[in-house]
C-alpha positions as CSV (number, residue, x, y, z in Angstrom):
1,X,174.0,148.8,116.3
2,X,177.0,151.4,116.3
3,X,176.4,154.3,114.6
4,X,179.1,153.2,111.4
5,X,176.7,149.9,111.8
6,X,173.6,152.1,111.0
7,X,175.5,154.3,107.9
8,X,177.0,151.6,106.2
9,X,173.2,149.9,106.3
10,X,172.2,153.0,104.5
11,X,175.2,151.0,101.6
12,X,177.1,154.4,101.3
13,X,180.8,155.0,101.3
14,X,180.5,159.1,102.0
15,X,178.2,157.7,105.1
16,X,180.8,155.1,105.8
17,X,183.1,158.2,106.2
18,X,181.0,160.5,108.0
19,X,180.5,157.7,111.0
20,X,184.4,157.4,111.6
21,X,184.4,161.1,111.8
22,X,181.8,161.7,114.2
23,X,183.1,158.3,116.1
24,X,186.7,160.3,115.6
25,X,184.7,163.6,117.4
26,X,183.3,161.4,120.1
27,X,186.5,159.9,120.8
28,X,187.7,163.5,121.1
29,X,184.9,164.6,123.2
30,X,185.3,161.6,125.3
31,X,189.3,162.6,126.0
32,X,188.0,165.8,127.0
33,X,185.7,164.7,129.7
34,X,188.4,163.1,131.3
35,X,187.3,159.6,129.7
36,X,190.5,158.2,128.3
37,X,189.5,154.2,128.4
38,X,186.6,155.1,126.1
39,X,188.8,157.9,123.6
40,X,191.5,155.4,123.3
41,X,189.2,152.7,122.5
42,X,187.1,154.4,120.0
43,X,189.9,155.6,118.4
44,X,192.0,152.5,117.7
45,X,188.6,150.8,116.3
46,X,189.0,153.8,114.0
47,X,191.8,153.8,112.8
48,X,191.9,149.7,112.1
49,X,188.7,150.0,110.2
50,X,190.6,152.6,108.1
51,X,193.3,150.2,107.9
52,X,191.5,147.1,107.1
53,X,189.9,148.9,104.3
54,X,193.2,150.8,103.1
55,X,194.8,147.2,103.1
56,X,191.5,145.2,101.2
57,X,191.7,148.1,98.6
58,X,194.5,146.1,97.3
59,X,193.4,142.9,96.8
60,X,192.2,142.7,92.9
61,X,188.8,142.9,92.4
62,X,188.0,142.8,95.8
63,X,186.4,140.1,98.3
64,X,182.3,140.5,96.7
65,X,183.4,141.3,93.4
66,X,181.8,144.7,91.6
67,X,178.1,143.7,91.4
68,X,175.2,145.7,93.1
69,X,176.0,146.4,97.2
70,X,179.4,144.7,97.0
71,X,180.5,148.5,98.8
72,X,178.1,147.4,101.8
73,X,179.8,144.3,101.9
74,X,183.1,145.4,102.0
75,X,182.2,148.1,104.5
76,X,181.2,145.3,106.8
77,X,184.0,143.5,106.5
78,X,185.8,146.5,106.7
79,X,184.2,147.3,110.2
80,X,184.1,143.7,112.2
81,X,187.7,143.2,110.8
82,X,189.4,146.8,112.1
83,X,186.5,145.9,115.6
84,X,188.1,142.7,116.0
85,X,191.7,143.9,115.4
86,X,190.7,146.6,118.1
87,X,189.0,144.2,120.8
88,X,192.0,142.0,121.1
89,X,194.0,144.6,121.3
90,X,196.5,143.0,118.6
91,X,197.2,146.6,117.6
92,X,198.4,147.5,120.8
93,X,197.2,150.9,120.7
94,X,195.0,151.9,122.6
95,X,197.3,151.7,126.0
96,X,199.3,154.5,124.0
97,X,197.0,156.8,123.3
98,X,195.5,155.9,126.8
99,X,198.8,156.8,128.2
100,X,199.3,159.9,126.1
101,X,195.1,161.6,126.4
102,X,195.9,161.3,130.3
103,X,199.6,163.2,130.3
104,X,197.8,165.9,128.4
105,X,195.2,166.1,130.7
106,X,197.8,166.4,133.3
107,X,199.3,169.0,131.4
108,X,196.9,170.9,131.3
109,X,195.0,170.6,135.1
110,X,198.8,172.2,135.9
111,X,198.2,174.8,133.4
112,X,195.1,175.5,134.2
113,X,196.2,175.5,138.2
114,X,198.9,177.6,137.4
115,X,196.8,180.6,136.1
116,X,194.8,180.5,138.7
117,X,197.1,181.6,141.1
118,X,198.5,184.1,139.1
């Protein structure tokens, strides 16, 4: 179980939150260890789980209606939809932001070689 998995068990939207920004952070720390695949990857699941449940937010009283632990529900849905979207790539992301985490990595390796020869 992914750690999102494990917060939206707890049936909380703030937890739901606070899992796609520390998945957001790993992602990040992940691009910094030279670990683009993995960055790119974790971010584009991101971001579709955000969009899944930006888009489902507009459907009229919702897919589980209002009753008690419809928000787990919907975070599920909200999770395996944006994981799927990410896993077949139909987004087309990742390869982007693959592309772009190693030109900055680049970037800065000459940076970083150019002050230390001066």
């Amino acid at each position: 179980m992914n750690p999102i998995q494990s917060d939206l068990a707890l049936g909380s939207k703030e937890s739901l939150v606070a899992a796609q920004s520390a998945q957001l952070e790993r992602a990040q720390a992940a691009s910094g260890r030279g670990d683009p695949e993995k960055a790119a990857k974790m971010f584009e699941e991101v971001l579709a789980t955000m969009m899944v449940r930006e888009l489902r937010r507009g459907v009229e009283g919702g897919f589980f209606g209002g009753g008690p632990g419809a928000d787990v529900y919907e975070g599920w849905l909200d999770q395996h939809v944006g994981k799927a979207l990410a896993d077949t790539g139909a987004l087309d992301l990742a390869q982007s932001i693959r592309l772009s985490i190693r030109d900055k990595q680049a970037e800065a390796q000459v940076t970083a070689g150019n002050e230390t020869k001066q």
